[in-house]
N, C-alpha and C positions, 0 to 999 in steps of 0.2 A: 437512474437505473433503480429499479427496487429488489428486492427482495428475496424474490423467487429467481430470478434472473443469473445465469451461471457468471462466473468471474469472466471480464475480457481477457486475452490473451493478450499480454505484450512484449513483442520483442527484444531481448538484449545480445549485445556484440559479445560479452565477456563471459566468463563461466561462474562468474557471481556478480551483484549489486548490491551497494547499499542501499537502505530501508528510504532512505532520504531520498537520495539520487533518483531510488524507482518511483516514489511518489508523484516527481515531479514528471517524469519520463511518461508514466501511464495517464497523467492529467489529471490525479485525483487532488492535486493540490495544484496551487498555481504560482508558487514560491517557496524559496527555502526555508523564508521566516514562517511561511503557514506552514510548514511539515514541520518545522522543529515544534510549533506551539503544539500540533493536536498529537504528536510524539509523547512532547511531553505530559499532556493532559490525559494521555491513557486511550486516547480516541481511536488510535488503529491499531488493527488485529494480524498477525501473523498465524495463519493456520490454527483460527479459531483461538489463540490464544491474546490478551494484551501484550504489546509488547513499546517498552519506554525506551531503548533504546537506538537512533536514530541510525547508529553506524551497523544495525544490524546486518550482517550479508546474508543477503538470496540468493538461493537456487533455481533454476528450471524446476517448476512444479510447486513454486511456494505459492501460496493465495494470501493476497494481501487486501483488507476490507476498511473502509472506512465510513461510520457510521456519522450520518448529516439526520437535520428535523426531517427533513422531507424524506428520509430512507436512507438503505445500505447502497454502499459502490464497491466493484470487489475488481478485481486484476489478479490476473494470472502469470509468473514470472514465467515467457514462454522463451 
């Protein structure tokens, strides 16, 4: 996905998620070992901000972005 591209929307059952749990749920990661590394390397953004902490809870309307060489990936906590 690049750049210009709106966040995808992803569905959750509960009224929150963890930062980790959604990662792997939206497919921007493909393990938990990869969400805690690029967690903790500062590599994803919670609403435009860095955010290091894995256990972070989402909300409905959080954008969460994760930035690869080849471009940004963004998901939508829907």
């Amino acid at each position: 996905m690049d750049t210009n591209d709106a966040p995808r929307p992803v569905e959750i059952s509960d009224e929150v998620i963890r930062l980790g749990q959604f990662l792997k749920l939206s497919g921007l990661v493909d393990s938990g070992a990869q969400a805690r590394e690029l967690v903790a390397e500062g590599e994803v953004r919670v609403n435009g901000e860095v955010e290091t902490r894995r256990g972070r809870q989402l909300q409905r309307g959080d954008v969460v972005a994760l930035d690869h060489p080849q471009g940004s990936e963004q998901a939508v906590v829907a």
